[in-house]
N, C-alpha and C positions, 0 to 999 in steps of 0.2 A: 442674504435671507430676506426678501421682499416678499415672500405670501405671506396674505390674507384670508383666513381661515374663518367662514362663519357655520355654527354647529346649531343644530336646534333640534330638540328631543320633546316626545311622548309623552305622556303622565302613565303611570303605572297603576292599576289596578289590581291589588292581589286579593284572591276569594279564600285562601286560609291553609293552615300546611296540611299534611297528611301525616305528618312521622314528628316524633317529639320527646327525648327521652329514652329512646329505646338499646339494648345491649349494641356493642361498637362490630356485631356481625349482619345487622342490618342496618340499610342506609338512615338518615336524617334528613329534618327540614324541605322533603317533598312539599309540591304544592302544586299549584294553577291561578295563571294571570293573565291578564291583556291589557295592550296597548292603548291608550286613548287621545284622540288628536284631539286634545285639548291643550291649548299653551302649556308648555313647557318651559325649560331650558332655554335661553336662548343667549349663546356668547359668542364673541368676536376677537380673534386673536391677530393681532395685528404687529408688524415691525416697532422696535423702541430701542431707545440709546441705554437703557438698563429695563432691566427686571421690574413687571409694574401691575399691577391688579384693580382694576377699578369695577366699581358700581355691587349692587347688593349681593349678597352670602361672600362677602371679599375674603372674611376669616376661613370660611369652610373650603375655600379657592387655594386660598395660602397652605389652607392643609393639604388638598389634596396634588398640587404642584411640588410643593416638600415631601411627600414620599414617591411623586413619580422621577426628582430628579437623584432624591436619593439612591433610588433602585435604577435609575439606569447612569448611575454612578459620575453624577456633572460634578466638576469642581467649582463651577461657575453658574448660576441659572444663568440662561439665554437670554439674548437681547428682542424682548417679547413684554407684551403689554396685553395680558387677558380684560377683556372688559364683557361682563356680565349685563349684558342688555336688560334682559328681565325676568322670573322665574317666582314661581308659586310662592304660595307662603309653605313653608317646613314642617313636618310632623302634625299633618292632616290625613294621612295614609295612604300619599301619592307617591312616593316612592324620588322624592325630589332629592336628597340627598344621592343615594344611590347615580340617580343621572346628573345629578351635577357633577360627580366624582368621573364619572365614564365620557361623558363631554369632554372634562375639561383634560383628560389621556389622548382621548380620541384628538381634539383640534392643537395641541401639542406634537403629540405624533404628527399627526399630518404636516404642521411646519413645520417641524424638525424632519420631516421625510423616514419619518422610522413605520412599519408594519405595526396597526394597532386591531385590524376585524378580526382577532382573536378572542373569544368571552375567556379564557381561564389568562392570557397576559392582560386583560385587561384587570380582571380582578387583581391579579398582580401586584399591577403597576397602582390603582386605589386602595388596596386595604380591603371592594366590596363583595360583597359575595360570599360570606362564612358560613353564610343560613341559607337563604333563599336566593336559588341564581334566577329567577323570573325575571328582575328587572334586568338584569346584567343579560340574556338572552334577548329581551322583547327589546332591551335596548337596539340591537345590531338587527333580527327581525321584525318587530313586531309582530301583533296579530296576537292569536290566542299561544300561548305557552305552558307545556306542562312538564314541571319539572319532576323527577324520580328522585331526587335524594343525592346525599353522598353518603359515603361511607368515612370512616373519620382520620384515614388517611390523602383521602381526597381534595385536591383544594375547591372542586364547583361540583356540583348537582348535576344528573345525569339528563340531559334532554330527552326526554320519551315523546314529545307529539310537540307540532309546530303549525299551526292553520288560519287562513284569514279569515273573517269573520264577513258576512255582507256589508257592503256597503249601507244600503237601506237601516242596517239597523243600528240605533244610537243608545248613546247611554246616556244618564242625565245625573251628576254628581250632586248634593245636597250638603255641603258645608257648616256647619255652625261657626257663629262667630267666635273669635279668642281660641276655644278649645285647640285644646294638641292631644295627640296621642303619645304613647313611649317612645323612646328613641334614647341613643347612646347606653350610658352607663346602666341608668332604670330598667331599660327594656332588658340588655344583659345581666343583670341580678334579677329580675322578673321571671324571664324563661325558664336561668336556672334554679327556681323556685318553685316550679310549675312540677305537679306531678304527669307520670309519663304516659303518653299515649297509647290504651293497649294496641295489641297487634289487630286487635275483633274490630276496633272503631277504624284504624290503618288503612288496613282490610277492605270495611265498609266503604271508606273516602275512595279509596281507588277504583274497588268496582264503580262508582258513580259516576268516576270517569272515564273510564274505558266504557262501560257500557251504556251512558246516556251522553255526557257532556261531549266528546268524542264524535260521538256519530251524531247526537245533534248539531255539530259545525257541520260535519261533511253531509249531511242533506238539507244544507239550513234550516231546519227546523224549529223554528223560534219560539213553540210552547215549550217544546222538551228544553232546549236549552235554557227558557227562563225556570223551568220548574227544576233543573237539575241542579243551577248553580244558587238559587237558596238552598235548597236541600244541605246542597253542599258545606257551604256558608252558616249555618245553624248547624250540624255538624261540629266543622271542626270550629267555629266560635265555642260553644260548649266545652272543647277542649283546655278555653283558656278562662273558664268563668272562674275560677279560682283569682286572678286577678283583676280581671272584670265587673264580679259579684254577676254574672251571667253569659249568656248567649252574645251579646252586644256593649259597646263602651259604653254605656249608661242605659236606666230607665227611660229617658229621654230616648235617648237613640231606640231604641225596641218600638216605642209611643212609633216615632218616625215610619221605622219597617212596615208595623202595621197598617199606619193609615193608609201608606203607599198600595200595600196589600188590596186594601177595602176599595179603596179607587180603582183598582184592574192592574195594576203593576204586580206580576207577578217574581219575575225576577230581580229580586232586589238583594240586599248582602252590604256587610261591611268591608270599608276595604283594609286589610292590614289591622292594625290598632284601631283605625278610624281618626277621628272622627267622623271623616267624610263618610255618607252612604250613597250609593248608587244604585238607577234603577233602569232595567231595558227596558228600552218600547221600540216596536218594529218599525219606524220611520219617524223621519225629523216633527212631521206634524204632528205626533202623540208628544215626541217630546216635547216640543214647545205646550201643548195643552198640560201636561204633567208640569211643566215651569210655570206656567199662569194659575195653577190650581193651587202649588205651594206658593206664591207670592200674593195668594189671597187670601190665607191661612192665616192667623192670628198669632199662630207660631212659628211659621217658617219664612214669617213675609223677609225676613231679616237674615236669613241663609244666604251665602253665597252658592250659585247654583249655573253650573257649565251643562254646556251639552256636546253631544263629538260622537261619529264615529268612532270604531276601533280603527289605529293606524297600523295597518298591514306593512308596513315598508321599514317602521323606526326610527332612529336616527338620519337626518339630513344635514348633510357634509358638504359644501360648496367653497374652492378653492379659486382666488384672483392671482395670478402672478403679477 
């Protein structure tokens, strides 16, 4: 067993569910997300004389290597030494859990030589994917992703549209310090706290994307799609103001929206829980002018703030024998 396995993944961007709630005869946890090549993931799975995990999220590694060896039934873990190069910080509403869970399947598999570019045995094999298969899809694709739901015997989300996005246009993420969003336990007593989505808002969310988000990918269209995915985004944000106390993970974060707004950023949106917001602009030059406009701000000079294309391709898998 001599491969060397280096993995390196996407950051996830999700703009909000569609379904939430609802009787077990219509699907759950719809949505719509994309890809962003912004640092990710990035680990190296390498030959060892025993079983070994090095460098940051080691604990969340160790989780998710213990239920992949569980389930494909090892008596022994392998003679393999994960080491986690480098990776975001956690519950900023990039979806880093999720791909570090599919990563470290994915570069696994691949030294161990087992088939892993399957999105429902991947979920599988991590635990991810109960709610929202976007990241677990964008993971293996990228690009834009829209998931239709599952129903509640289902284990993934049904893939409804799959499309890359221009090259030309970026996104420009806006971080706040310290802050985190939900995750683990909270988020799952949170949801199921959440009153349900009716079918009229459902409804609403979907037509948005079939008939604007949609077809503003496939003509590029860069107003309709920045005016479709706030739309959207305010939406189903409002869905979850109940544990919010609004539209957005704080007053603060809304201030944020807006200002973006006032400045010519139209497409803007939380991702996930947030903290992070995100905002398009049609070419690298806006974004960087969008980057030097909040780093001159009095309150945003102190944001950590990426810019990236969307990554149409997803995950990068490169094997050494």
């Amino acid at each position: 067993m001599s491969r060397r396995v280096l993995v390196r993944t996407p950051c996830r961007l999700h703009f909000g569910l569609t379904s939430l709630g609802h009787s077990c005869e219509r699907p759950q946890f719809g949505g719509v997300g994309v890809m962003i090549d912004v640092p990710g993931v990035h680990l190296e799975i390498v030959p060892a004389k025993r079983f070994g995990i090095e460098g940051p999220l080691s604990e969340r590694v160790a989780y998710f290597s213990n239920s992949i060896f569980h389930r494909l039934q090892f008596s022994f873990p392998p003679e393999l030494c994960i080491q986690v190069l480098s990776a975001p910080r956690e519950h900023t509403g990039l979806g880093v859990g999720s791909q570090l869970g599919l990563a470290v399947a994915a570069g696994l598999a691949e030294s161990l030589g087992f088939p892993w570019r399957d999105p429902s045995r991947l979920c599988q094999l991590t635990g991810r994917g109960r709610r929202s298969a976007v990241g677990t899809y964008g993971f293996l694709m990228g690009g834009l992703v829209v998931d239709g739901g599952h129903l509640q015997h289902e284990p993934l989300g049904r893939l409804t549209y799959h499309g890359a996005l221009p090259d030309d246009w970026h996104f420009v993420l806006l971080t706040p310090p310290s802050l985190e969003g939900l995750s683990g336990k909270d988020e799952d007593l949170t949801i199921a706290d959440l009153p349900q989505v009716s079918v009229e808002v459902t409804q609403q969310l979907e037509s948005l994307v079939a008939d604007e988000i949609i077809p503003a990918v496939e003509a590029t269209d860069f107003e309709l799609f920045s005016q479709s995915i706030y739309q959207f985004g305010c939406i189903a944000g409002d869905c979850f103001a109940a544990a919010q106390g609004g539209t957005f993970y704080s007053p603060a974060t809304a201030r944020l929206v807006a200002w973006l707004r006032e400045i010519g950023f139209q497409g803007v949106g939380q991702s996930s829980w947030g903290p992070t917001i995100f905002a398009m602009t049609p070419s690298l030059k806006e974004a960087h002018r969008l980057k030097t406009a909040a780093k001159a701000h009095e309150i945003y000079s102190d944001y950590e703030i990426q810019l990236g294309p969307a990554s149409n391709t997803g995950v990068q898998v490169e094997v050494f024998d």
